[in-house]
C-alpha positions in Angstrom: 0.0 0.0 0.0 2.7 2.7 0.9 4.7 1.7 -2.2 1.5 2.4 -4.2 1.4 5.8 -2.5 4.7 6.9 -3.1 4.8 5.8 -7.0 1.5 7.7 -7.6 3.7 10.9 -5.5 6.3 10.3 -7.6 4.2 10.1 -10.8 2.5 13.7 -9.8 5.0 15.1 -9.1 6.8 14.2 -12.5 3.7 15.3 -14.3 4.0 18.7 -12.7 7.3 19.0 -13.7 6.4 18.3 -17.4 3.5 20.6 -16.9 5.2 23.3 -15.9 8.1 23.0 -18.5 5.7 22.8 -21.5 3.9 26.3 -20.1 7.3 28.1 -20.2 7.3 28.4 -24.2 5.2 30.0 -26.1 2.3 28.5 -28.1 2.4 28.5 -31.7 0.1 31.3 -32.9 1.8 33.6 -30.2 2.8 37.2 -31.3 5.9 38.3 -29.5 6.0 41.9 -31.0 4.6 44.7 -29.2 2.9 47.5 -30.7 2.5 45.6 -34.3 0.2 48.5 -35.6 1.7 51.4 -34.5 -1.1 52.5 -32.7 -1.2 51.3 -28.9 0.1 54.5 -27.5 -1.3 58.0 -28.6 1.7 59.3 -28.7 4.6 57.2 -29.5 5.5 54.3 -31.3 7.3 52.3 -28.5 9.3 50.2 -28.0 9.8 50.7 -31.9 13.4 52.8 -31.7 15.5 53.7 -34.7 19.2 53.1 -34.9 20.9 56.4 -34.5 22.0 58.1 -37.9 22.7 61.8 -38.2 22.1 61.4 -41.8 18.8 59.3 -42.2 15.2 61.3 -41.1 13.3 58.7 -39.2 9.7 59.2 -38.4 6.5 57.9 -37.8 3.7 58.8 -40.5 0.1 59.6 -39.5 -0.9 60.1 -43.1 0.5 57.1 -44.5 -0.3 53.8 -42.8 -1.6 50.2 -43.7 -3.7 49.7 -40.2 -4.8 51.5 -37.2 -3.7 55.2 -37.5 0.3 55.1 -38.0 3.5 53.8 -39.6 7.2 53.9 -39.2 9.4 55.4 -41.9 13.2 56.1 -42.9 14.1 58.4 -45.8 16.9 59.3 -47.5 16.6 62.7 -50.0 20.2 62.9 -50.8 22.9 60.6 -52.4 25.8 62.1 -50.1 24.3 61.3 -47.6 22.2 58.5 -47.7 23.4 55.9 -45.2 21.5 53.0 -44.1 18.9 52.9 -41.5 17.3 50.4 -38.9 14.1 50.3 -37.0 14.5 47.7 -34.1 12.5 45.8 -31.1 14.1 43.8 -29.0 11.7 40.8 -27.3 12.8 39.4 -24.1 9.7 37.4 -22.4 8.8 33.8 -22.7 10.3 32.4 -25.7 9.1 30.1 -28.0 9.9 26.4 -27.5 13.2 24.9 -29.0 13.0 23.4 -32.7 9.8 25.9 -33.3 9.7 28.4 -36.0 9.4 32.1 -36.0 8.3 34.0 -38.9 8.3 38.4 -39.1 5.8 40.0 -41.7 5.7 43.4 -42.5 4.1 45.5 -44.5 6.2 48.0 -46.9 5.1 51.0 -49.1 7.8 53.0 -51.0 7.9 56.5 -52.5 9.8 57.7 -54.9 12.4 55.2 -54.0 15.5 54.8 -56.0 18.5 51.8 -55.6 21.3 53.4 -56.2 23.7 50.5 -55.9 21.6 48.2 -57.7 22.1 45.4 -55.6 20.9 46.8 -52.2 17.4 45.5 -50.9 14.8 47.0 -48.4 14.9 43.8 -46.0 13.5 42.9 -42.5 15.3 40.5 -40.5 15.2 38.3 -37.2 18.2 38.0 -34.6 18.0 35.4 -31.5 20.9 36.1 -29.1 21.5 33.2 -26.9 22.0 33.3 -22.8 25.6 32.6 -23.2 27.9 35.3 -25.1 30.3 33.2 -26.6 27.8 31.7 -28.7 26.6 32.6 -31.8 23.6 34.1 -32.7 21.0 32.5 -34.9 20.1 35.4 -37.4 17.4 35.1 -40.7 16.3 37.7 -43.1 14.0 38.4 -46.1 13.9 40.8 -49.0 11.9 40.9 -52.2 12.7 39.4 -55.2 12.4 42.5 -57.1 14.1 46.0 -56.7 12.0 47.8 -54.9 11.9 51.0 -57.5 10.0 54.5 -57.8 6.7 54.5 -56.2 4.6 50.9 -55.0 1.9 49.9 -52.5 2.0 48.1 -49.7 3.4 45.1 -50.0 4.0 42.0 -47.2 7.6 41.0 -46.0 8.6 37.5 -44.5 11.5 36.3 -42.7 11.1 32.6 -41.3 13.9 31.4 -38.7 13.2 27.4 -38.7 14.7 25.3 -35.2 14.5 28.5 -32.7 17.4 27.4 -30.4 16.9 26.3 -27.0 19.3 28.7 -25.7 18.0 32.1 -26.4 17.7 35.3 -23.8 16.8 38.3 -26.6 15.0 38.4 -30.0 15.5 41.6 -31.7 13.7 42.5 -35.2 15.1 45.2 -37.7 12.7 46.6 -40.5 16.1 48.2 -42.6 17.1 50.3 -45.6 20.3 50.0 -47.5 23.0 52.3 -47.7 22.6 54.1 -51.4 18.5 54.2 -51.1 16.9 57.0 -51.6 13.1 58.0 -51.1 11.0 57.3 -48.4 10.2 53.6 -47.4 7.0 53.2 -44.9 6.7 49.9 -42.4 3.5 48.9 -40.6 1.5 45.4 -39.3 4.9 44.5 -38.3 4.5 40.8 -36.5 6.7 38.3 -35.1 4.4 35.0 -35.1 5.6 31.4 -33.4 4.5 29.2 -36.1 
């Protein structure tokens, strides 16, 4: 009888373990991006931050925008001085569970936007950085097939990372321009889904 006891504790208490495991990852369908839209504060776009330039105009567009009433931007009017630009997040809460897949859409809309180098591509990108520094991070990104050229609409972005590592502390998305683009480029619906 008391052996029957303790193998059913036992058994409990493994199943809580293995419970409470599972509920520290994400479940697929989770979005891990604040703010997708643009639009949950009234007067900011946090924790959207763009990566310092002197050169580049970064802004947030209440004009121009794909959902709710807003969207990011970088523009570039001048060849000398046309640098590249970066919007980021940076995601630090429950992560999703090791092996999953992460995928970032985003929505684009370009005007009057010109490639100078013929080669450089309006991209989004994903970067995991892992608990210990030594390692490497685990990085995927996405452009379109075309050159993004003149004037278009919106159009959507992916970039899918496949086996999210087990290790990870940080995920940080960029929505980026190129060095040698000029024009204006607009991002909104930006979303980082666990697939």
């Amino acid at each position: 009888m008391k052996a029957g006891r303790n193998f059913s504790l036992i058994l409990f208490l493994f199943l809580l373990v293995s419970c409470s495991t599972e509920e520290d990852f994400l479940p697929k369908g989770s979005q891990l991006l604040l703010n997708p839209n643009l639009s949950l504060y009234p007067d900011n776009v946090s924790p959207w931050t763009p990566l310092t330039s002197n050169t580049v105009q970064y802004g947030v567009s209440r004009e121009v925008f794909l959902t709710g009433n807003r969207s990011l931007f970088i523009e570039n009017k001048e060849r000398s001085t046309a640098d590249a630009a970066t919007w980021i997040q940076t995601y630090t809460g429950p992560m999703p569970a090791p092996g999953s897949t992460v995928e970032l859409l985003a929505f684009v809309k370009g005007e009057n936007v010109r490639d100078l180098t013929l080669g450089g591509r309006v991209h989004i990108g994903i970067q995991i950085f892992p608990r210990i520094a030594f390692d490497q991070s685990k990085s995927a990104s996405a452009t379109n097939e075309e050159l993004f050229q003149g004037d278009f609409d919106w159009f959507l972005l992916k970039a899918t990372l496949e086996n999210f590592p087990k290790d990870a502390e940080k995920i940080q998305v960029g929505l980026f321009v190129p060095d040698l683009t000029l024009g204006k480029i607009y991002f909104d619906e930006i979303n980082l889904i666990v697939r």
